[in-house]
C-alpha positions in Angstrom: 0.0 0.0 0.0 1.6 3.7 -1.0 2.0 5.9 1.0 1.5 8.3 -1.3 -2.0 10.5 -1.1 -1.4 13.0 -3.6 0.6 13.6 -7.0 1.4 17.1 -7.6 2.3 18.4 -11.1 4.1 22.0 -11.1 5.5 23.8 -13.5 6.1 27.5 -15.1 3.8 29.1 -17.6 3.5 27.3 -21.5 5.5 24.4 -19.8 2.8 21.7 -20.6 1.8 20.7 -17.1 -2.3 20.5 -17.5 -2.6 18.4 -20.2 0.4 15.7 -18.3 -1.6 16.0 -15.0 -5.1 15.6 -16.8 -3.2 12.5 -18.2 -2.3 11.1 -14.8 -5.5 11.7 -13.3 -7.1 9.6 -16.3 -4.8 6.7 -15.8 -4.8 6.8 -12.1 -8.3 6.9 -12.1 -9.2 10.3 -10.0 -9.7 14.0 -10.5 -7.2 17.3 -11.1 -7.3 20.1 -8.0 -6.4 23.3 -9.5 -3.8 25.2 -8.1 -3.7 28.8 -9.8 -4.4 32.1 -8.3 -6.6 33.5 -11.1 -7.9 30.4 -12.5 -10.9 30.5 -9.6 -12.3 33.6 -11.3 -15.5 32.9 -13.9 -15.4 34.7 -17.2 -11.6 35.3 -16.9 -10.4 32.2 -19.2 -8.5 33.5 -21.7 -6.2 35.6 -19.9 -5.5 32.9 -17.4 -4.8 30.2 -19.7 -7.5 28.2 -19.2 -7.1 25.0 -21.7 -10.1 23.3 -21.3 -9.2 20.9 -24.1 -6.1 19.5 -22.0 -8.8 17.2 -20.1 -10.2 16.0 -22.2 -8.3 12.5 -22.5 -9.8 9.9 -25.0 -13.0 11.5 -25.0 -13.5 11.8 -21.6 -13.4 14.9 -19.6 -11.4 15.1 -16.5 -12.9 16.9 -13.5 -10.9 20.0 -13.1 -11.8 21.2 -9.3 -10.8 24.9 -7.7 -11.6 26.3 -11.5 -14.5 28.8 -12.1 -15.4 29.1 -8.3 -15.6 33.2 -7.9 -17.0 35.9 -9.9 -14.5 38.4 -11.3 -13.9 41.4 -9.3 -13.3 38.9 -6.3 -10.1 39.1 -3.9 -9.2 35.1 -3.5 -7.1 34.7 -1.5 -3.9 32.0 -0.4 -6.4 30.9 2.9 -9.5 30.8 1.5 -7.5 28.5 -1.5 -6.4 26.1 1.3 -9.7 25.7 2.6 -11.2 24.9 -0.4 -8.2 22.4 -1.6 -9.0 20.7 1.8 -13.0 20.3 1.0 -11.9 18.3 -2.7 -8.6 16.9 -1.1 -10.8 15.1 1.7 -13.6 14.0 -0.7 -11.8 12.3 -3.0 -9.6 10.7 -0.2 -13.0 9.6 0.9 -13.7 8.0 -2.0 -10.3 5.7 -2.4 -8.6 8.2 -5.0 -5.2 10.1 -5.4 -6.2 13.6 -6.1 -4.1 15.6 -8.9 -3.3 18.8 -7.6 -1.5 21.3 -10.6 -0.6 24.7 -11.3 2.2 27.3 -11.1 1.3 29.1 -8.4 3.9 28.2 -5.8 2.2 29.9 -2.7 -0.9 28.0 -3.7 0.9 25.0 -3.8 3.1 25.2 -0.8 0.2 26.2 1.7 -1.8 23.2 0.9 1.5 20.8 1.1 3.3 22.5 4.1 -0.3 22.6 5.9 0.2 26.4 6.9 -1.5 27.5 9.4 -3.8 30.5 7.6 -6.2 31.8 10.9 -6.0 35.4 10.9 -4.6 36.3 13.8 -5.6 39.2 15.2 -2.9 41.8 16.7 -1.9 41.4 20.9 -1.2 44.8 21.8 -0.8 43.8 25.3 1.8 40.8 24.4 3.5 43.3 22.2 4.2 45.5 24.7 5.2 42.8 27.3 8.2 41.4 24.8 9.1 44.9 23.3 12.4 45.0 25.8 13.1 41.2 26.1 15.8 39.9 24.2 15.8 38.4 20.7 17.3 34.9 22.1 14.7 34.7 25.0 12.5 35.3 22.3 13.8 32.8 20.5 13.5 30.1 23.2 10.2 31.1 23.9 8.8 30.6 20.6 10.9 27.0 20.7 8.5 26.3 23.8 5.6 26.2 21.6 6.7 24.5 18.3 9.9 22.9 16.8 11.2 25.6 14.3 11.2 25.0 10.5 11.0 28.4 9.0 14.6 30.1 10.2 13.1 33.3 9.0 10.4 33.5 11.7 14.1 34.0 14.0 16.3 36.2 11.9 13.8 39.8 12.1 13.2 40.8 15.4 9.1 41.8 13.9 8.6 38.7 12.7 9.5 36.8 15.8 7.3 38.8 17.6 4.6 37.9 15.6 5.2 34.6 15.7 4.8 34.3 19.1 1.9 36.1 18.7 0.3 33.5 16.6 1.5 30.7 18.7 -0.2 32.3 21.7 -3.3 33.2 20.0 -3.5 28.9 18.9 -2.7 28.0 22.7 -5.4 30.5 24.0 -7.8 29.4 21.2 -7.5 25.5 20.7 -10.1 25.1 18.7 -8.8 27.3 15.7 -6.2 24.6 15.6 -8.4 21.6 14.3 -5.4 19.9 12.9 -4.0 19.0 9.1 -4.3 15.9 6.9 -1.0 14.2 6.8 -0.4 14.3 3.2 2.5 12.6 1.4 2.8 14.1 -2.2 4.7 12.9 -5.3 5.7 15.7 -7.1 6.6 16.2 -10.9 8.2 19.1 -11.8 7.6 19.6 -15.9 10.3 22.5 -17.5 11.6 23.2 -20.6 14.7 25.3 -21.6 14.5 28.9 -21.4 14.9 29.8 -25.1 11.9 26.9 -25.4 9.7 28.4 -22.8 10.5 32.1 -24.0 9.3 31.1 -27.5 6.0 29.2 -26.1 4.9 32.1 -24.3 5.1 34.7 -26.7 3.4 32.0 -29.7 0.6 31.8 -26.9 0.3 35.8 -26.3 0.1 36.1 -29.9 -2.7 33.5 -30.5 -4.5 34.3 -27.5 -4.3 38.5 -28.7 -6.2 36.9 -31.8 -8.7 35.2 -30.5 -10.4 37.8 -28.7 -8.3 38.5 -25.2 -8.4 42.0 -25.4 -12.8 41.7 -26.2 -12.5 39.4 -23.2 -10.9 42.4 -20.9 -13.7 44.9 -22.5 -16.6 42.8 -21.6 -15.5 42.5 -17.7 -14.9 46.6 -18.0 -18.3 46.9 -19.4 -20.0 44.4 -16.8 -18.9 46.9 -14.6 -15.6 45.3 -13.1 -13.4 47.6 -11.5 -10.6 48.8 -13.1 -8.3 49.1 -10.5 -9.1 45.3 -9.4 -8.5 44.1 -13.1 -5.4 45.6 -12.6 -4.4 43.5 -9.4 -4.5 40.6 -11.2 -1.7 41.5 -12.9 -0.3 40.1 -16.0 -3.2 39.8 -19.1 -5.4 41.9 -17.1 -3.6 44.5 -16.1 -1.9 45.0 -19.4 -4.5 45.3 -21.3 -6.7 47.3 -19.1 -4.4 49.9 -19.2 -4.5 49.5 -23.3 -8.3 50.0 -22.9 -7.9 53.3 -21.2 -5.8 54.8 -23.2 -3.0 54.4 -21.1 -1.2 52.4 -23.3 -0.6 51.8 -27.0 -0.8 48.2 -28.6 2.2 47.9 -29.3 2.9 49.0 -26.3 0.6 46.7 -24.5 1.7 43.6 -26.3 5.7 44.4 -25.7 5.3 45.0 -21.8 2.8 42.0 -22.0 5.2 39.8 -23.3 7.9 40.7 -21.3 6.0 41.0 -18.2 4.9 36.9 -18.8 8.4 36.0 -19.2 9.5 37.5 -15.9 6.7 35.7 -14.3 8.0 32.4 -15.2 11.0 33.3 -14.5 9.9 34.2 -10.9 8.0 30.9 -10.7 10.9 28.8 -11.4 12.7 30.5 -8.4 10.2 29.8 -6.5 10.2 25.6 -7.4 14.1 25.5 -6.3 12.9 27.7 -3.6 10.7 24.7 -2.6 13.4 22.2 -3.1 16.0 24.3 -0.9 13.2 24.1 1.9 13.0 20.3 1.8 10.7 19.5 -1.1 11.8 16.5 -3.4 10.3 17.5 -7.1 11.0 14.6 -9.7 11.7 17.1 -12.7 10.9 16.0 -16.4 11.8 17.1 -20.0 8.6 18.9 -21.5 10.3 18.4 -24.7 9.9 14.9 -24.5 6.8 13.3 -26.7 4.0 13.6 -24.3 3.3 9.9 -23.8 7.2 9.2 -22.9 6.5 12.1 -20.4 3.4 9.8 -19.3 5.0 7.1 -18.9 7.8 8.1 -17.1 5.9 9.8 -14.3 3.7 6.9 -13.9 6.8 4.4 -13.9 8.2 6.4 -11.1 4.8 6.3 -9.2 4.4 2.7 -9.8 7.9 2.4 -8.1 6.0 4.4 -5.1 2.8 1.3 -5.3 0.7 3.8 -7.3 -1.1 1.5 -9.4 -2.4 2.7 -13.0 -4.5 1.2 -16.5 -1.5 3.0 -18.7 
């Protein structure tokens, strides 16, 4: 019996990874979770990249969770994400299967596999006060007294210790907002491609996406009455091309920053995967170049190794 209770596909933008965990779900017989920050919002799909044809797999459509849960003009946040991932995670644990979870939005990711503790905390004025003069080390041993320390940056900023040991005081006063986490055990692919690969992707993409009605897609949130200024937080598409549609920006202009706005952003995710690594995550990393069913196969050899069992 494997250990294993969920396989997690990660990757930067244009790097392939939907259609590959759309695959694995199909063989492994179970559903894809959704882990992208923009993904949630209805009516936003071609500015978030949503390929609805990667799952479909022989016909059959996948069940893509987390996707289309919030209407645009929404603030979704990293908490409310890891409360929903819970809701799916547990059901389909309930009913015998190894959920799919994929994206590239590291936080996302990283919340729902480190099992961070999200409660909002409210400020101790009083505590504050109390450990304004102590020490940082006696700080330091008394946030040891409540937990074991991971995070080595919780310790190295006088502010953030304090806070910590605000939150650790606010779960001991308040058991109850500390319910506990699942124990999960992922397997987790990591799908990149070289840089000159992925820079080439990305712009193909922005260009077909520009044709096929992004911009019309931008103008009919504006006109449902979307704010601006919210469309702009989204960053990326959105806020690109919001500022085209006010006359902020030309095209041209639009496009270039666009473009070069997406390739920072994989950039940034990438740093943030061998960020994960450095803090004690093992990703299994594959060639997106390779022909999509070696990529299959592959990942699913290495989870049969693990006692995940498959149809492939």
């Amino acid at each position: 019996m494997t250990d294993i209770n969920l396989i997690t596909v990660l990757g930067p933008t244009a790097a392939g990874k939907t259609k590959l965990a759309a695959r694995l779900a199909y063989e492994v017989g179970s559903d894809v979770i959704s882990a992208d920050s923009r993904q949630v919002y209805r009516e936003m799909d071609m500015g978030t990249g949503k390929d609805y044809d990667d799952y479909l797999v022989h016909g059959k459509r996948v069940t893509a969770h987390l996707v289309d849960i919030v209407d645009p003009g929404y603030q979704y946040n990293v908490y409310e994400y890891q409360q929903d991932f819970l809701e799916i995670f547990e059901l389909l644990q309930n009913a015998g299967k190894i959920p799919v979870l994929c994206g590239g939005t590291g936080m996302y990711i990283e919340a729902v596999l480190k099992g961070y503790r999200l409660i909002q905390v409210p400020e101790n004025n009083r505590l504050r006060k109390e450990l304004q003069d102590v020490p940082n080390e006696h700080l330091v041993l008394k946030l040891k007294s409540f937990k074991k320390l991971h995070n080595t940056t919780d310790i190295t900023q006088r502010k953030r210790l304090i806070r910590a040991i605000e939150i650790e005081t606010y779960y001991a006063e308040h058991p109850k907002t500390d319910a506990g986490y699942p124990d999960i055990q992922p397997f987790i692919v990591g799908v990149r491609v070289d840089r000159e690969t992925r820079r080439k992707r990305i712009t193909e993409r922005l260009n077909k996406r520009l044709k096929e009605g992004m911009v019309d897609e931008v103008q009919r949130l504006l006109d449902r009455g979307v704010d601006k200024n919210i469309l702009i937080y989204y960053g990326l598409e959105y806020k690109f091309i919001t500022q085209y549609l006010l006359g902020h920006l030309t095209h041209e202009q639009m496009v270039d920053k666009l473009n070069t706005a997406i390739h920072q952003f994989a950039k940034r995710q990438m740093t943030w995967f061998r960020g994960m690594e450095k803090r004690g995550f093992k990703i299994f990393w594959i060639d997106g170049l390779l022909p999509f069913r070696e990529q299959v196969y592959i990942v699913l050899d290495q989870l049969s190794r693990s006692g995940v069992n498959s149809d492939f």
